[in-house]
C-alpha positions in Angstrom: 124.3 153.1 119.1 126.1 156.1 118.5 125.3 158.0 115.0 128.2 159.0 112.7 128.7 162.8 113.0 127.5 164.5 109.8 129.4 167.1 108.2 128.7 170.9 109.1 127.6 171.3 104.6 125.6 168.8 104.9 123.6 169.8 107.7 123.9 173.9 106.9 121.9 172.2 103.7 119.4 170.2 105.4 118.6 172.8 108.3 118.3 175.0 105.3 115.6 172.4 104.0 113.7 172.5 107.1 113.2 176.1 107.2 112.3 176.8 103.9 109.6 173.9 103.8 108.4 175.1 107.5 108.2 179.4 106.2 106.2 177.5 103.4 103.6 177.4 106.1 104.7 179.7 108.6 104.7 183.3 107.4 106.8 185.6 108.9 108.5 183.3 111.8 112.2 182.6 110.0 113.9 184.4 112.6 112.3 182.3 115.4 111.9 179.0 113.8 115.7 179.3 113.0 116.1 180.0 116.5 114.2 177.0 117.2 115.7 174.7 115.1 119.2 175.8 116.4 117.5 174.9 120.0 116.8 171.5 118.9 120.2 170.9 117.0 121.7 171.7 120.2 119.9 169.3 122.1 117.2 171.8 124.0 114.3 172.4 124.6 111.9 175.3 123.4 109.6 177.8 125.2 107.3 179.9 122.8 105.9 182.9 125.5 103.6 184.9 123.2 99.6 185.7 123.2 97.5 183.7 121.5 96.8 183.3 117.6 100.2 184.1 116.0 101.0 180.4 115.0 103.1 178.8 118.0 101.2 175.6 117.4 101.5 175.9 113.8 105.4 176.4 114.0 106.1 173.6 116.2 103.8 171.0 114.5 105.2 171.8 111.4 108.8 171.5 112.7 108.5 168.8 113.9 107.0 167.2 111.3 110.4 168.7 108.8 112.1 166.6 111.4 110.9 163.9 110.8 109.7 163.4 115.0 106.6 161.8 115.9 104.6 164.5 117.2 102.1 164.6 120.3 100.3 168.1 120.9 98.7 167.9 124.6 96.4 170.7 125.8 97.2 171.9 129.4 94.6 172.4 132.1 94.4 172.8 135.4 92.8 169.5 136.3 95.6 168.0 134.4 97.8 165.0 136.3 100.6 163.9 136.0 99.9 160.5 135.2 98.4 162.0 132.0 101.5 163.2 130.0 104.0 160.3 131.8 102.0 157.2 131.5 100.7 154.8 134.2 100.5 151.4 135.0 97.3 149.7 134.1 95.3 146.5 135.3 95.1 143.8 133.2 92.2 140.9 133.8 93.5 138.7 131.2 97.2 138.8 132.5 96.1 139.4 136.3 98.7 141.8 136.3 99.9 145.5 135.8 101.7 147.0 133.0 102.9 150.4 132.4 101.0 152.6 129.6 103.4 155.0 127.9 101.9 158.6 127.7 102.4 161.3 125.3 106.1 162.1 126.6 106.9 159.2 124.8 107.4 160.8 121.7 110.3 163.1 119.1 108.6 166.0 120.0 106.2 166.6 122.6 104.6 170.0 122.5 102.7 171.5 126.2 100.3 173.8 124.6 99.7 176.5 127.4 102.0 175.2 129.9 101.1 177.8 132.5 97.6 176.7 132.5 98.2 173.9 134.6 99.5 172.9 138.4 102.9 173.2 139.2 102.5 169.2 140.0 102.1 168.7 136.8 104.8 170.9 135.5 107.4 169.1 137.5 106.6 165.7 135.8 108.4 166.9 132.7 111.5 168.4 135.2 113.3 164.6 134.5 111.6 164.0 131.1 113.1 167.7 130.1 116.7 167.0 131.9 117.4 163.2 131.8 115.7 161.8 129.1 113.2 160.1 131.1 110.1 159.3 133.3 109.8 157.3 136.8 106.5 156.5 137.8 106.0 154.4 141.0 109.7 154.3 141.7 110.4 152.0 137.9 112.1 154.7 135.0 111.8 154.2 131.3 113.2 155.8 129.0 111.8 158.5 126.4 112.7 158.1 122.9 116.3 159.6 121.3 116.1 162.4 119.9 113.5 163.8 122.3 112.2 167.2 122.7 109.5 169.9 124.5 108.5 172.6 122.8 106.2 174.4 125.2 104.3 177.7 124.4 102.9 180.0 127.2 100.3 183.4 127.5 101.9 185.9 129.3 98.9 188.2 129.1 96.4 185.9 131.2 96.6 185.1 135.2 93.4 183.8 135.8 93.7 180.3 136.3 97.5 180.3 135.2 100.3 179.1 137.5 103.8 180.8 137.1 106.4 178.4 135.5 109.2 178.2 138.3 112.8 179.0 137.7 113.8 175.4 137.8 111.3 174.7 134.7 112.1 178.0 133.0 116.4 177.0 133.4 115.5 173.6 131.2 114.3 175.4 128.7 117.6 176.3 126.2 115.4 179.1 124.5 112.5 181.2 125.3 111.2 182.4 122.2 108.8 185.6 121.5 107.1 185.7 118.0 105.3 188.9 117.6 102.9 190.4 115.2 103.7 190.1 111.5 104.3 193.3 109.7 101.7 194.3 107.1 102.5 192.3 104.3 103.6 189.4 106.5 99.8 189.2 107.9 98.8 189.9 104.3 100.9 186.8 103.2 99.5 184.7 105.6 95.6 185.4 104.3 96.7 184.9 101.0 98.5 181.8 101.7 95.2 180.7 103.3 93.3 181.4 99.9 95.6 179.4 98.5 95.6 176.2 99.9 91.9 176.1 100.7 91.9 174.3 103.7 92.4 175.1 107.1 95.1 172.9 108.1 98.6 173.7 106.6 101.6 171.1 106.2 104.9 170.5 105.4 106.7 166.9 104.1 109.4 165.7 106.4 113.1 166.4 105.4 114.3 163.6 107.2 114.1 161.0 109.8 114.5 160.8 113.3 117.9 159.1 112.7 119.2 162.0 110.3 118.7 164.7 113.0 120.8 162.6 115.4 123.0 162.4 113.0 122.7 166.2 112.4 123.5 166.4 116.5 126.3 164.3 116.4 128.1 166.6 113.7 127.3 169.8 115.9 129.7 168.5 118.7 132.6 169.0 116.5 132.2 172.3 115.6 135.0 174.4 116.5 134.8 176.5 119.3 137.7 179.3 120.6 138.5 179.5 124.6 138.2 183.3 124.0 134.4 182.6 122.7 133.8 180.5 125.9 135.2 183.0 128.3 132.7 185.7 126.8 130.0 183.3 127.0 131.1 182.9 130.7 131.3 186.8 130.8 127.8 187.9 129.7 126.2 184.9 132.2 128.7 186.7 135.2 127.9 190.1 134.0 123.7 189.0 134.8 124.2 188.4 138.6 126.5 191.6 139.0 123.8 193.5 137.5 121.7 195.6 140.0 118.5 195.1 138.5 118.7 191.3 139.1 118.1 189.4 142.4 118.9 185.9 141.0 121.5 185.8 137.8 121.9 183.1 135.0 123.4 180.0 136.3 125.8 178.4 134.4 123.4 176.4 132.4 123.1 179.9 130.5 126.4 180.5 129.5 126.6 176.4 128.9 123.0 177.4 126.3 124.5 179.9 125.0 127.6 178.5 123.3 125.5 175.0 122.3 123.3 177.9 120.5 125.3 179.5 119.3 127.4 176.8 118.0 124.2 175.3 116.5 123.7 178.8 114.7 127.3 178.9 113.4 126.0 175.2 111.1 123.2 176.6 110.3 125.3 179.6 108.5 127.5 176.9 106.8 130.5 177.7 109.1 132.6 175.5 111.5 133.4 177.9 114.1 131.7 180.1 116.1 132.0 183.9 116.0 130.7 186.4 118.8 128.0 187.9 116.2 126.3 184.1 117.2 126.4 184.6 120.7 125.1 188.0 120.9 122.5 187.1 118.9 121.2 184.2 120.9 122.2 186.3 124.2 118.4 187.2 125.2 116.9 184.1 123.7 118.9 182.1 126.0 119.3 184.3 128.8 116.3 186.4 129.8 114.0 183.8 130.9 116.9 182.6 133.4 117.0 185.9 135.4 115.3 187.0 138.6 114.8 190.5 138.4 114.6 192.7 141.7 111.4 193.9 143.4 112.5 197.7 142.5 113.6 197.1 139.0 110.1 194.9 138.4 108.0 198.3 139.9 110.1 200.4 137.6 108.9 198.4 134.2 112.2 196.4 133.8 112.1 193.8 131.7 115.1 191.0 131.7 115.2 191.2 128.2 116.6 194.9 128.5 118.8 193.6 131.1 120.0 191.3 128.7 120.6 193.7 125.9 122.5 195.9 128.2 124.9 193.3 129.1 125.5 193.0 125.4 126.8 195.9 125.0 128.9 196.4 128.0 130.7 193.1 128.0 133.4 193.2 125.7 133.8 190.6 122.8 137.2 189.0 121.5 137.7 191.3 118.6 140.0 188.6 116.9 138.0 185.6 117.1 136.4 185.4 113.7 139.8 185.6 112.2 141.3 182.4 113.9 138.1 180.5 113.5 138.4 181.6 109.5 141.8 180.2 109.7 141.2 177.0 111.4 138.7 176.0 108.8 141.0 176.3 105.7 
């Protein structure tokens, strides 16, 4: 059953909701959880790539739980199968038969703690969860739960015992997200709000319901979006595989991530339409971690993110956009 779209006020309130009670206890993330949040509104799927100990876990448990999702955290390891996050199917004496035994995909939101610590094997079982919405084990599919999502975090400082995510992983992901370390006061916020509470464990009440957030993803869909603004998103994807610093260029599921973003975003700011401030700000969020950069420019320091960023500011944006968009939501 289809939910009724919600209107764009009502969910620029509630997402508003969700990020106050989740920077409640999650200091100095707004910019990323919002990033988040406007992954999941548009129907993706979340990588956090950061080292250890700045609150990845903490930031999706407790977004998910302002969600309203039932939540499953699973540890990745190398010895890990894949029979352990899709289910399997079970012998039963009493019955004299088998039956399948969901496993922790079968959740809202299923978060792969340290993906890249285990086998590419593994990492391919949640390719169909991730793109269809479902899992087939021993040639029968079932389907995951609606809304469903992966929020995945990663070290990208370790290698031993680590296995690369490949591109095909890294393109499901809408968002790749980097948190960083908290400015002074941040990190001083975050011992105080430990003092505080006086307990180790921090968490948030639910906003809503599993139900409310589709309805929240219904409304996205009717936000308003220019041709012009989906030409540029086309443009900045095109301008990646031109670039001669890159082997392999965003497909078009980047420039498709980009305006879902970005349109996301747009609610989130209590607007209608979407301007080209959203996109460029979503650019290297939804962009970087889909590029291939060359063996020359990887020597030379590169980084895909500056790749990105210099795309930005050569592609040219419709200068009249936000004006038409104003218009159209009079």
């Amino acid at each position: 059953m289809t939910e009724e779209p919600m209107p764009v006020e009502q969910i620029a309130r509630l997402a508003e909701l969700v990020l106050e009670r989740v920077g409640s206890v999650v200091v100095g993330m707004r910019d990323a959880v919002e990033l988040a949040l406007a992954s999941v509104l548009a129907g993706g799927h979340v990588l956090f790539e950061d080292v250890p100990g700045l609150g990845k876990t903490l930031a999706a448990r407790s977004l998910a739980t302002a969600l309203g999702l039932e939540f499953r955290r699973l540890q990745c390891t190398p010895d890990l199968l894949p029979a352990d996050i899709t289910g399997s199917f079970v012998y039963s004496p009493a019955s004299a038969q088998f039956s399948f035994r969901p496993g922790p995909l079968f959740t809202g939101l299923f978060l792969a703690d340290e993906i890249n610590r285990t086998s590419p094997k593994t990492q391919s079982a949640l390719l169909e969860a991730m793109a269809e919405g479902q899992v087939t084990v021993e040639g029968e599919s079932f389907k995951l739960p609606s809304p469903f999502h992966v929020i995945a975090t990663s070290n990208p400082i370790e290698y031993e015992g680590t296995y690369a995510l490949p591109e095909a992983q890294l393109d499901r992901f809408m968002v790749r997200l980097a948190v960083g370390y908290p400015e002074r006061e941040g990190e001083t916020n975050i011992l105080l709000a430990r003092v505080q509470r006086r307990r180790e464990v921090a968490s948030v009440e639910p906003v809503m319901d599993a139900a409310t957030l589709a309805a929240m993803q219904a409304g996205i869909e009717h936000v308003f979006v220019e041709p012009d603004i989906a030409r540029y998103c086309v443009d900045l994807a095109a301008a990646t595989r031109r670039h001669s610093s890159i082997e392999v260029g965003s497909s078009p599921r980047g420039s498709q991530g980009l305006m879902l973003v970005g349109r996301a975003l747009a609610v989130i700011d209590g607007r209608d339409f979407v301007t080209p401030e959203d996109i460029k700000r979503v650019a290297v969020p939804v962009l970087a971690h889909r590029l291939s950069l060359s063996t020359q420019a990887w020597a030379n320091g590169i980084r895909t993110a500056d790749v990105v960023g210099a795309v930005v500011s050569e592609v040219a944006g419709p200068p009249t956009v936000a004006l038409r968009g104003a218009r159209s939501s009079l």
